[in-house]
py3Dmol code that shows the C-alpha trace and the ligand (Angstrom):
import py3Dmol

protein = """\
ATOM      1  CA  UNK A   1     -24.224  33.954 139.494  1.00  0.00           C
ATOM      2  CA  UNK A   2     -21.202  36.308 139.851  1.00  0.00           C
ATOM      3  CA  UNK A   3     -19.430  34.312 136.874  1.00  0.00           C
ATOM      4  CA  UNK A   4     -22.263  34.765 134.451  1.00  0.00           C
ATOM      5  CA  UNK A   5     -21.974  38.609 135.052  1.00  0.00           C
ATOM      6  CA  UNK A   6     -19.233  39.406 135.130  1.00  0.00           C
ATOM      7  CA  UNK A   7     -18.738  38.123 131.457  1.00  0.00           C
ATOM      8  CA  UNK A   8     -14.867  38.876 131.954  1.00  0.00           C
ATOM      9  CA  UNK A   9     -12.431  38.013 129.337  1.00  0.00           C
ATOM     10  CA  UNK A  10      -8.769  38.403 130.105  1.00  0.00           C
ATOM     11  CA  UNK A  11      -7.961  36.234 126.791  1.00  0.00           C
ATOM     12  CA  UNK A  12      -6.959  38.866 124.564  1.00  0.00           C
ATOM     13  CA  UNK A  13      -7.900  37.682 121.316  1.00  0.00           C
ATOM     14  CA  UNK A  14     -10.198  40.415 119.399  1.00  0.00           C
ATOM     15  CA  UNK A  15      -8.145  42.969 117.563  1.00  0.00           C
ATOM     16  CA  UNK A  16      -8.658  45.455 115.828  1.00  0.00           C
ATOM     17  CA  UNK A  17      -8.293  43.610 112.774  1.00  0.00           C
ATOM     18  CA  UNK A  18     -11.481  41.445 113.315  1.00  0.00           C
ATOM     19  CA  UNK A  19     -13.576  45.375 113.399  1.00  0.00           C
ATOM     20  CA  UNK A  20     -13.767  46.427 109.521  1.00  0.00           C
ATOM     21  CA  UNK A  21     -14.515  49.942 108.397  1.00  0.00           C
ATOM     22  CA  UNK A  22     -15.041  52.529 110.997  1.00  0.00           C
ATOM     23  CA  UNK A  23     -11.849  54.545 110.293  1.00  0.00           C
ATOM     24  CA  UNK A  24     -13.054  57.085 112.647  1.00  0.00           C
ATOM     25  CA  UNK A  25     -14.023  55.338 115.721  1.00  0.00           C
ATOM     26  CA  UNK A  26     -11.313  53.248 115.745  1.00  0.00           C
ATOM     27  CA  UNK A  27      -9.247  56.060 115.647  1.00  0.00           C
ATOM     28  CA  UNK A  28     -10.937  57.581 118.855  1.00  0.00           C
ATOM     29  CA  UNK A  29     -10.685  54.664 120.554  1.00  0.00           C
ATOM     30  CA  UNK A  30      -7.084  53.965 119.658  1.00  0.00           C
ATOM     31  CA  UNK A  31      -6.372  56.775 122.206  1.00  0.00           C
ATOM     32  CA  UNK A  32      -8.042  54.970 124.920  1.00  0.00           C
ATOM     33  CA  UNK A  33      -5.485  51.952 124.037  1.00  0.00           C
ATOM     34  CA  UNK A  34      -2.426  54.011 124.764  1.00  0.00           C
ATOM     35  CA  UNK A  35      -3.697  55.315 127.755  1.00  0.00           C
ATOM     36  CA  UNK A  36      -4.567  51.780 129.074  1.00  0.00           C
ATOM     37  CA  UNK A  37      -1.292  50.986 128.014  1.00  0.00           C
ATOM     38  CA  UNK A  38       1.036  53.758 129.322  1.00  0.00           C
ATOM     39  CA  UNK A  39      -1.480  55.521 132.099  1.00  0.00           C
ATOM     40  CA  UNK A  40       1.794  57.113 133.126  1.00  0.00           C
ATOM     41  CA  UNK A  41       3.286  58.595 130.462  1.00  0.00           C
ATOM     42  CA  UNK A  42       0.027  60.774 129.912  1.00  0.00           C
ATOM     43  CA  UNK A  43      -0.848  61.467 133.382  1.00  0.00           C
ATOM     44  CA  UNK A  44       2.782  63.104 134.065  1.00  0.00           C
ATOM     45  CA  UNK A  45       2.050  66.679 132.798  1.00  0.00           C
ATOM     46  CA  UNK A  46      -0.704  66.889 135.421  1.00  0.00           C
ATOM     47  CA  UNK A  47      -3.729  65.743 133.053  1.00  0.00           C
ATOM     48  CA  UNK A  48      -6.403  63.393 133.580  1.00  0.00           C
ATOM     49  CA  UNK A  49      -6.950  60.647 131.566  1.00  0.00           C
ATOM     50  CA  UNK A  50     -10.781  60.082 131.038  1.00  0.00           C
ATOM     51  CA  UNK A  51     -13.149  57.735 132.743  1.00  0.00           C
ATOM     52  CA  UNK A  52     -15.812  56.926 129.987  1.00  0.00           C
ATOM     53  CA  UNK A  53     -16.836  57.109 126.906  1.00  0.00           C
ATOM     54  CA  UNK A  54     -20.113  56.420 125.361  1.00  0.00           C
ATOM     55  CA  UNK A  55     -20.018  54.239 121.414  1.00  0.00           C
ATOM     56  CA  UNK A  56     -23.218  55.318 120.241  1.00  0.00           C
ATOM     57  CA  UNK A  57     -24.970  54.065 116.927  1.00  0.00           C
ATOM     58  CA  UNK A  58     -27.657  51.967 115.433  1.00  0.00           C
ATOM     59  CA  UNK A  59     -27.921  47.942 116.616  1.00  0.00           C
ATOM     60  CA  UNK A  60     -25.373  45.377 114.977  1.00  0.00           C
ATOM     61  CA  UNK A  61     -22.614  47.865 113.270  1.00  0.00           C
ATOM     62  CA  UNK A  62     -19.823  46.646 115.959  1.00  0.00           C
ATOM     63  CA  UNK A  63     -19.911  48.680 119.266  1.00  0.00           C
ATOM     64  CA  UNK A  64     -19.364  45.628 121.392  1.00  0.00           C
ATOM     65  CA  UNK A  65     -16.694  44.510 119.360  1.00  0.00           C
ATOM     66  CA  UNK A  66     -15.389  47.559 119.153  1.00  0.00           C
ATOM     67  CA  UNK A  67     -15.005  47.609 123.237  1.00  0.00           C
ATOM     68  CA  UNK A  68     -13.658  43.888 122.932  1.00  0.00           C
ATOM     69  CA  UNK A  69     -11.043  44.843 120.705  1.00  0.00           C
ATOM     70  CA  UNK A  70      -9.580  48.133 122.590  1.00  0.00           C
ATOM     71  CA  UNK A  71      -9.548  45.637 125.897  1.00  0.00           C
ATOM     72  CA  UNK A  72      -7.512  43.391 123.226  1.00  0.00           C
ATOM     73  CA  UNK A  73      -5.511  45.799 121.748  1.00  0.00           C
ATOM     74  CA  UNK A  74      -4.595  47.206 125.504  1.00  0.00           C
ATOM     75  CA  UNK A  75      -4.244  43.360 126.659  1.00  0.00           C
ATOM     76  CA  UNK A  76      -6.386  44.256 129.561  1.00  0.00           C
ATOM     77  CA  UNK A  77      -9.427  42.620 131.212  1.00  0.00           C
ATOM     78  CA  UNK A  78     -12.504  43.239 129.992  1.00  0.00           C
ATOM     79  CA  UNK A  79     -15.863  43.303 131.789  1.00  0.00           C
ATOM     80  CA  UNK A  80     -18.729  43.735 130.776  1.00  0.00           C
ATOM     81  CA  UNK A  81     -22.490  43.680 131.427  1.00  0.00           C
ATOM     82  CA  UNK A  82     -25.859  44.880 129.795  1.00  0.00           C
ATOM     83  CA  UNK A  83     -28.717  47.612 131.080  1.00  0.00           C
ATOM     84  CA  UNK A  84     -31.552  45.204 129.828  1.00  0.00           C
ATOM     85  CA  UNK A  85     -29.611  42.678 132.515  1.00  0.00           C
ATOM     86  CA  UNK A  86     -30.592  45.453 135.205  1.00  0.00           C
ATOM     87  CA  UNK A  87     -34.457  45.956 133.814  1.00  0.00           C
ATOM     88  CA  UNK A  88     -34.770  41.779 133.462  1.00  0.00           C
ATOM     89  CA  UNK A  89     -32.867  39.720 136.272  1.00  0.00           C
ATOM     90  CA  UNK A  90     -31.392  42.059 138.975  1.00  0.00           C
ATOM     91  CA  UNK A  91     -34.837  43.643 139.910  1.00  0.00           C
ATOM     92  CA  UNK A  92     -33.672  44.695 143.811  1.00  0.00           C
ATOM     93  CA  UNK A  93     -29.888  44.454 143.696  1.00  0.00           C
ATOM     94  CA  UNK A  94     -28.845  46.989 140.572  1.00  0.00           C
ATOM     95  CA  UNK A  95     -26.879  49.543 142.749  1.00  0.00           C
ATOM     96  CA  UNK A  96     -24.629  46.495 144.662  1.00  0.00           C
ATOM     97  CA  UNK A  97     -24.637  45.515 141.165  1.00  0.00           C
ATOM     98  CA  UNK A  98     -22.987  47.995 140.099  1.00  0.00           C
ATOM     99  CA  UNK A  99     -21.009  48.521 143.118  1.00  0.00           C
ATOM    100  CA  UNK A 100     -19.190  45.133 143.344  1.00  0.00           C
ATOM    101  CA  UNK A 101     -18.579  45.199 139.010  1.00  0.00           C
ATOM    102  CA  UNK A 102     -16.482  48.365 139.631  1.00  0.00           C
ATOM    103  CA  UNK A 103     -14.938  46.769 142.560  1.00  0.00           C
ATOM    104  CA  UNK A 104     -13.593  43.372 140.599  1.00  0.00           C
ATOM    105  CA  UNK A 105     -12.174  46.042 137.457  1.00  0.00           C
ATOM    106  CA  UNK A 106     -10.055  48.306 139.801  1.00  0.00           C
ATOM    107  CA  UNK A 107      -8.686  44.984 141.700  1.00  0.00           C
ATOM    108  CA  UNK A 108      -7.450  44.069 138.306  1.00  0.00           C
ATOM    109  CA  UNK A 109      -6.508  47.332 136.702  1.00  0.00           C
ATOM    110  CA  UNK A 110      -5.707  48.527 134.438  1.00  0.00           C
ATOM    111  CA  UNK A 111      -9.431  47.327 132.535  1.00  0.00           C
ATOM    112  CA  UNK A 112     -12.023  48.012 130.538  1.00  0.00           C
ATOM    113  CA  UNK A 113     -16.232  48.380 131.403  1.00  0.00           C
ATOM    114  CA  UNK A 114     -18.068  47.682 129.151  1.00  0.00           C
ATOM    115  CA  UNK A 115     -21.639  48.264 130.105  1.00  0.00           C
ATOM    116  CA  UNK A 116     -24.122  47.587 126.457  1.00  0.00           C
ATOM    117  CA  UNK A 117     -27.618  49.106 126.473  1.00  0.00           C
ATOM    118  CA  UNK A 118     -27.446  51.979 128.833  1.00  0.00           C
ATOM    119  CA  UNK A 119     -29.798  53.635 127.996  1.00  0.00           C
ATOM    120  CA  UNK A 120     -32.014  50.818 130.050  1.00  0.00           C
ATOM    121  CA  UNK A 121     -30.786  52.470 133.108  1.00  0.00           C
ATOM    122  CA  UNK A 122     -29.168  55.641 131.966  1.00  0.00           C
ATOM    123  CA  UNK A 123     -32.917  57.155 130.629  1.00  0.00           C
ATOM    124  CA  UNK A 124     -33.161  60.635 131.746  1.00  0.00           C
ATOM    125  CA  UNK A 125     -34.341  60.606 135.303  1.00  0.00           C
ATOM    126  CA  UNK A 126     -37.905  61.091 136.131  1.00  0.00           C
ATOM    127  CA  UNK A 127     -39.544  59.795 133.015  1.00  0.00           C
ATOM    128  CA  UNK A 128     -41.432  56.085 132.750  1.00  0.00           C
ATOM    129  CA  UNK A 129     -39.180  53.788 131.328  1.00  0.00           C
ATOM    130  CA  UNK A 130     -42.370  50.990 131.233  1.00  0.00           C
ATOM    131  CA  UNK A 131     -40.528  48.402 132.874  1.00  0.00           C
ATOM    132  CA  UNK A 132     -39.406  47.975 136.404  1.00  0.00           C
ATOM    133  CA  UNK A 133     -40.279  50.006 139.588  1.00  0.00           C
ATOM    134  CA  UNK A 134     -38.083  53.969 138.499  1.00  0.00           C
ATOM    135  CA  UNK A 135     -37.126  54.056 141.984  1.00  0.00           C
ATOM    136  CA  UNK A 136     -35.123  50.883 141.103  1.00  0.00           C
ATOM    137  CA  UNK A 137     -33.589  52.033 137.998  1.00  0.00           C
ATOM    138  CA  UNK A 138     -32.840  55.625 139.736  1.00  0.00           C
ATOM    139  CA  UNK A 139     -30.812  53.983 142.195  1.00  0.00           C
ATOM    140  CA  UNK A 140     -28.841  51.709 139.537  1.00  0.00           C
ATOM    141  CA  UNK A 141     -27.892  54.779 137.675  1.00  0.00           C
ATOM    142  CA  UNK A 142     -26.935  57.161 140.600  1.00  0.00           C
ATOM    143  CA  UNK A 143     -24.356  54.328 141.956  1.00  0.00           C
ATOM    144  CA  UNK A 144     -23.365  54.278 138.268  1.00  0.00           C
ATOM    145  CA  UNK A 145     -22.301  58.135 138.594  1.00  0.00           C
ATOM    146  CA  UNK A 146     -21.188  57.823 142.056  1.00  0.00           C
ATOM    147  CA  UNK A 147     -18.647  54.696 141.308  1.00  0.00           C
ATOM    148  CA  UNK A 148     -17.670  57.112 138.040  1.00  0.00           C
ATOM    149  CA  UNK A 149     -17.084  60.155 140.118  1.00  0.00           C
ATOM    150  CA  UNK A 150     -15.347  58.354 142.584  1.00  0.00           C
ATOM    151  CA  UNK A 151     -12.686  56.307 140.835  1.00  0.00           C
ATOM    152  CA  UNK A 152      -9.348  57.977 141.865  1.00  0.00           C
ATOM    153  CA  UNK A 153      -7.219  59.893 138.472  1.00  0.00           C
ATOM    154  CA  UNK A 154      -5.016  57.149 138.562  1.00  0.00           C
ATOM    155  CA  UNK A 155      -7.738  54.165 139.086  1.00  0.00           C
ATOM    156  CA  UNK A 156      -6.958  53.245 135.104  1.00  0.00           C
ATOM    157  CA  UNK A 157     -10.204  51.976 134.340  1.00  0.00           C
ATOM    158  CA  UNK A 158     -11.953  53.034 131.445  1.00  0.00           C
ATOM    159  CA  UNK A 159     -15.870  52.567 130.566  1.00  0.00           C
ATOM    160  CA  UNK A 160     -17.276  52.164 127.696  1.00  0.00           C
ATOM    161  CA  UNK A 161     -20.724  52.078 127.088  1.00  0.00           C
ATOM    162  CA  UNK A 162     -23.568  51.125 124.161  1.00  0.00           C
ATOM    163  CA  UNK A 163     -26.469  52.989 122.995  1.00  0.00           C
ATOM    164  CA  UNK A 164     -28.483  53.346 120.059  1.00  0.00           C
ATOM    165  CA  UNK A 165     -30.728  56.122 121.911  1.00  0.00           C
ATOM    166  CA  UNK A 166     -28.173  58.831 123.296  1.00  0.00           C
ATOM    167  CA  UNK A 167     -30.907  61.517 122.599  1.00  0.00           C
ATOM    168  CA  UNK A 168     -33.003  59.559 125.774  1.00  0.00           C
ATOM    169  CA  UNK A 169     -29.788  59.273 128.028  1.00  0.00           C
ATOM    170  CA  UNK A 170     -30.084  61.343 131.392  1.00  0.00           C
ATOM    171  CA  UNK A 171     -27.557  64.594 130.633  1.00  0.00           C
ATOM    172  CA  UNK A 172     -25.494  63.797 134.174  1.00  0.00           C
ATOM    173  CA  UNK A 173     -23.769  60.642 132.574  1.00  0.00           C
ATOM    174  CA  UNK A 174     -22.421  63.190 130.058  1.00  0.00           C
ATOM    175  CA  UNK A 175     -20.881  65.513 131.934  1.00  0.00           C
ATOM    176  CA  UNK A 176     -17.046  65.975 132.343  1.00  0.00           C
ATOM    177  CA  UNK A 177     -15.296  63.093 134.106  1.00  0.00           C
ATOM    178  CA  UNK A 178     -18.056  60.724 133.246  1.00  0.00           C
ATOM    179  CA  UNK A 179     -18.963  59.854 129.212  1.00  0.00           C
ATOM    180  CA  UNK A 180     -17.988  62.783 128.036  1.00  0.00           C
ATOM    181  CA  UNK A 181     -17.051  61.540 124.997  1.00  0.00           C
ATOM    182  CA  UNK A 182     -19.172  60.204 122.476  1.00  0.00           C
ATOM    183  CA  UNK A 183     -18.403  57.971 119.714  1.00  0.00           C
ATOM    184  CA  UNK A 184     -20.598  57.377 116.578  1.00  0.00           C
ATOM    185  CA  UNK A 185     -20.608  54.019 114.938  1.00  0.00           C
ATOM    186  CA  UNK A 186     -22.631  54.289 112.056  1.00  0.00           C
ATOM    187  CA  UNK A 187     -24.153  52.043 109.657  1.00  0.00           C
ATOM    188  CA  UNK A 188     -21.207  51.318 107.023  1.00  0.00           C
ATOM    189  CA  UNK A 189     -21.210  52.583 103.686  1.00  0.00           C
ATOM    190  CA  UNK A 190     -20.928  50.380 100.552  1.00  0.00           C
ATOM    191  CA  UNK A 191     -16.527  50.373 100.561  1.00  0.00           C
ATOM    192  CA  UNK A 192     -16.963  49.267 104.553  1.00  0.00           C
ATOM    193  CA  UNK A 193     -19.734  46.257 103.489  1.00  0.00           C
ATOM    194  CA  UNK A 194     -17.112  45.107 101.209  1.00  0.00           C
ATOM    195  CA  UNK A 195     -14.244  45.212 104.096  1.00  0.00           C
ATOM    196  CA  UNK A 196     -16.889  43.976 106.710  1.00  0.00           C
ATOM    197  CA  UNK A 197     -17.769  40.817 104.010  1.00  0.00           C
ATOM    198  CA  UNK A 198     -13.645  39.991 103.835  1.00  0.00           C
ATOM    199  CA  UNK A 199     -13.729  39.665 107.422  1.00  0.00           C
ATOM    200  CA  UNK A 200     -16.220  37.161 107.597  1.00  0.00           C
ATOM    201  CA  UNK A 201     -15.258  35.458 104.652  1.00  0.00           C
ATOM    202  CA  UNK A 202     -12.442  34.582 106.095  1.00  0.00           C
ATOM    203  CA  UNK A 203     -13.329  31.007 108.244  1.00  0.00           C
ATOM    204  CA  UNK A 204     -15.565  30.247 104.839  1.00  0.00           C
ATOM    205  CA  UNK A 205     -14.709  27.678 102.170  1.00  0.00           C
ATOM    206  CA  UNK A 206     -15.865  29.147  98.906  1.00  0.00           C
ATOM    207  CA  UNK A 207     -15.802  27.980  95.395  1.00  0.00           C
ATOM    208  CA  UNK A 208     -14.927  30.549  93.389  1.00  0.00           C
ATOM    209  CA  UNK A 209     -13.663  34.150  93.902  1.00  0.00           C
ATOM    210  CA  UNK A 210     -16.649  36.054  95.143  1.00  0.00           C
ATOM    211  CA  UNK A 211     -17.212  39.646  93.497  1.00  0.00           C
ATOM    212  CA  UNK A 212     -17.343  41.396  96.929  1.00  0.00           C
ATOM    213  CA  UNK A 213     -17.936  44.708  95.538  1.00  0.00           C
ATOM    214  CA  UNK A 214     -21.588  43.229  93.851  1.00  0.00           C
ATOM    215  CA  UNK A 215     -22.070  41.560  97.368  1.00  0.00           C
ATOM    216  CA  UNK A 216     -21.274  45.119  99.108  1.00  0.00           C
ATOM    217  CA  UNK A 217     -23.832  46.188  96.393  1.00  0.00           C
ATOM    218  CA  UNK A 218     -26.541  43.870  97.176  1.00  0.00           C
ATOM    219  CA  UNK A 219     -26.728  45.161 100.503  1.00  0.00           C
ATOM    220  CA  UNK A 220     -27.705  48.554 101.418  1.00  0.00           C
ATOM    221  CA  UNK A 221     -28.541  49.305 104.671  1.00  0.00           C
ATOM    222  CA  UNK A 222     -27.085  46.113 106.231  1.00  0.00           C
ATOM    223  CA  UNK A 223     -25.356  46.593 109.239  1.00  0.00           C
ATOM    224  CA  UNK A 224     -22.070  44.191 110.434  1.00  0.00           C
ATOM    225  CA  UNK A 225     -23.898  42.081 112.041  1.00  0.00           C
ATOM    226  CA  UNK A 226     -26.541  41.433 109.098  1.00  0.00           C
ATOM    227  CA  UNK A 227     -22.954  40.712 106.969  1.00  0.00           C
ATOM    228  CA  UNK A 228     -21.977  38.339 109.589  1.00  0.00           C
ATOM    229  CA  UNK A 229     -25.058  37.023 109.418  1.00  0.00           C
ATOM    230  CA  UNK A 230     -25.255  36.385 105.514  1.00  0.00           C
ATOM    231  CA  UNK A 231     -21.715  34.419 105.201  1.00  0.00           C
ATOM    232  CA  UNK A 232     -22.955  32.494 108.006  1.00  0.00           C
ATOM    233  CA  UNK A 233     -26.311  31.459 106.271  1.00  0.00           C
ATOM    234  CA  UNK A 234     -24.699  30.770 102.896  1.00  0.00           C
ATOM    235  CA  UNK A 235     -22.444  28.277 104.523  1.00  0.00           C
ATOM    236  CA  UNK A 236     -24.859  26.673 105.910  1.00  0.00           C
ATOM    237  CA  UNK A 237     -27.429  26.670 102.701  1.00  0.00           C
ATOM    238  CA  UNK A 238     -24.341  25.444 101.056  1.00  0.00           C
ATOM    239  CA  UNK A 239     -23.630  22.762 103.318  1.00  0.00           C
ATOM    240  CA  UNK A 240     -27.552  21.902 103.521  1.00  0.00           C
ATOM    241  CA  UNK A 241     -27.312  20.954  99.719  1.00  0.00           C
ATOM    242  CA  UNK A 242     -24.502  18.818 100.663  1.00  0.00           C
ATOM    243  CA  UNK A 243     -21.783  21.267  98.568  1.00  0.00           C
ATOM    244  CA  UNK A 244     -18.144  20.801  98.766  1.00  0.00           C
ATOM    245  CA  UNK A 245     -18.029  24.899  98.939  1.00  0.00           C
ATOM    246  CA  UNK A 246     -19.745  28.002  99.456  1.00  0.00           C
ATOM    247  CA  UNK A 247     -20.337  29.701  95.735  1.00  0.00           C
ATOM    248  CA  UNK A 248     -22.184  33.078  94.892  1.00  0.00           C
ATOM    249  CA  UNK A 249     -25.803  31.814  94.613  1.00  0.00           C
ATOM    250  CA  UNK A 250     -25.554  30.451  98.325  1.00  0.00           C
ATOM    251  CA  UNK A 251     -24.585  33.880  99.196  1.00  0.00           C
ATOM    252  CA  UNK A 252     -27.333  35.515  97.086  1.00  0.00           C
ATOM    253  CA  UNK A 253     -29.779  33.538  98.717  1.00  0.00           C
ATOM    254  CA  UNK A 254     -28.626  34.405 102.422  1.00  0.00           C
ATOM    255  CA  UNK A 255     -28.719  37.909 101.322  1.00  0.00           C
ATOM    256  CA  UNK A 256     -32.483  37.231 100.234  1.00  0.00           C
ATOM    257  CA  UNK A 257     -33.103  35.396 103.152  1.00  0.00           C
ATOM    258  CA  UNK A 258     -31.714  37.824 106.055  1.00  0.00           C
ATOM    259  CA  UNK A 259     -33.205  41.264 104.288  1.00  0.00           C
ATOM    260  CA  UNK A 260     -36.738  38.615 104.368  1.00  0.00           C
ATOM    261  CA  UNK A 261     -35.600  38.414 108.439  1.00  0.00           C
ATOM    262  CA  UNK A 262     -35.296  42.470 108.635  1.00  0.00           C
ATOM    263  CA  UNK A 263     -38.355  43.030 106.595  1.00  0.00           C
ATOM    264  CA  UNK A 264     -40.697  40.896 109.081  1.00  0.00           C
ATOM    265  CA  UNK A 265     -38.738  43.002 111.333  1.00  0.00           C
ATOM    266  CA  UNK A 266     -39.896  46.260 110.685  1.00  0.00           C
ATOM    267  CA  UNK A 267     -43.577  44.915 110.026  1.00  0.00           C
ATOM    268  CA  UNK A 268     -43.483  44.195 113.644  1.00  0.00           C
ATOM    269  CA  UNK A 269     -42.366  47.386 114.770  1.00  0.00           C
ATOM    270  CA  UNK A 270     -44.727  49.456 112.611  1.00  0.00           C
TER     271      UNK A 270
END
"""
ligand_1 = """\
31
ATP
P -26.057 46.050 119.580
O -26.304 47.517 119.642
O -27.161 45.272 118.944
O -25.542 45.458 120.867
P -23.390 46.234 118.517
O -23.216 47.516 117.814
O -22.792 46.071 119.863
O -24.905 45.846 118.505
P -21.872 43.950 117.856
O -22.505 43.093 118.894
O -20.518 44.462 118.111
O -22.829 45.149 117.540
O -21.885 43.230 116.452
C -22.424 41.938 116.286
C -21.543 41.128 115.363
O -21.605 41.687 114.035
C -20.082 41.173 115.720
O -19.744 40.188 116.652
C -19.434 40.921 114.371
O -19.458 39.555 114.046
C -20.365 41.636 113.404
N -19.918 43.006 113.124
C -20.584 44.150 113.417
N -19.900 45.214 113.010
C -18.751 44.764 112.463
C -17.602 45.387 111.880
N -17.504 46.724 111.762
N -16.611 44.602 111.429
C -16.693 43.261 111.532
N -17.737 42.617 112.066
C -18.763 43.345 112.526
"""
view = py3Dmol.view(width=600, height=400)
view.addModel(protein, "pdb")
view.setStyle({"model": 0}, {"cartoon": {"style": "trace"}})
view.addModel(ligand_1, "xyz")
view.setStyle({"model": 1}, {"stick": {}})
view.zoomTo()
view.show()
């Protein structure tokens, strides 16, 4: 149904407070605020503000909430769907897809796109993609470009889009007036673990004051979402043992548990 697509949130509550660490990309994106906020002001020396830019980085290190927050930050609507939606459930009807999302986001503009997993139907054109019928996919992307070249300067919607693979995405969704700017939103280093952890600590009871910088420690290579993931297991470990609190052991244990998850993980894939 149209409501489950069109996943649209004009409640405005991400910020970006709730993204921790990435300095940089917030930064970039921070500029896409003001210009949801103030089209005017920058479109008065004759320039154009952009259409789309593309948040690229690894699975789980905040790219959707990174897109929630700017749409927060700007207090505009935010709507959003996902390329695997495309490949999965709207075998036949991508393009009209397409077509009637960018028709709902310039009836309420100024707002944000957010479309997650391009790459499903941005892959460069002409190569198998496995899944689907190409034709299919082909036509998906090509209203994609033709809704992105056709939105007036003034239109005031922005799109963001989601990939881990922007080495596989077809070159014509990077040209000017489409994503031509790219975002990186990397894995976070150990001083953004520690900021990522005091985010989620926050809605967690804990019994003692936890040494983030050993927790930031005991996790290399987790992304935010494997952080989120870890205060929300020792919680419930916690609770599970029928504890008044959440102490360090519970937390050591989630650790244990979720790199256990990412190991059986990889197994898989190799
Ligand atoms: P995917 O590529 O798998 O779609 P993503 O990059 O879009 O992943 P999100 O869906 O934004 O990742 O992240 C999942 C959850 O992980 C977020 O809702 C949040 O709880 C947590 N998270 C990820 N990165 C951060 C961050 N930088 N700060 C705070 N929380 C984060």
């Amino acid at each position: 149904s149209k409501a489950k697509l069109f996943d649209e949130k004009t409640d405005t509550r991400t910020s970006f407070k709730d993204v921790a660490g990435l300095e940089g990309a917030k930064e970039e994106v921070q500029e896409i605020v003001e210009f949801l906020k103030n089209p005017d002001k920058y479109t008065s020396l004759g320039g154009k503000i952009p259409k789309g830019a593309l948040l690229v980085g690894p699975p789980g290190t905040g790219k959707t909430l990174l897109a929630k927050a700017v749409a927060g930050e700007a207090k505009v609507p935010f709507f959003s769907l996902s390329g695997s939606d495309f490949v999965e459930m709207f075998v036949g009807v991508g393009a009209s897809r397409v077509r009637d999302l960018f028709k709902q986001a310039k009836d309420k503009s100024p707002a944000i796109i957010f479309i997650d997993e391009i790459d499903a139907i941005g892959r460069a054109r002409g190569k198998n993609n496995f899944t689907g019928s190409n034709d299919e996919r082909e036509n998906t992307l090509n209203q994609l470009l033709t809704e992105m070249d056709g939105f007036g300067t003034n239109t005031n919607v922005i799109v963001l889009a989601a990939t881990n693979r922007a080495d596989v995405l077809d070159k014509a969704l990077m040209r000017a007036g489409r994503f031509d700017r790219q975002i990186y939103v990397d894995l976070p280093d150990i001083r953004e673990r520690k900021e990522i952890f005091e985010v989620h600590l926050r809605p967690i009871k804990t019994s003692e004051t936890l040494d983030l910088d050993f927790l930031a420690k005991q996790t290399p290579g987790f992304s935010g979402a494997d952080i989120a993931n870890v205060c929300n297991e020792a919680a419930l470990i916690a609770a599970r043992k029928e504890k008044k609190a959440v102490n360090k052991q519970d937390f050591l244990d989630a650790v244990d548990r979720i790199v256990g998850g990412l190991e059986k993980k990889n197994k898989i894939i190799t």
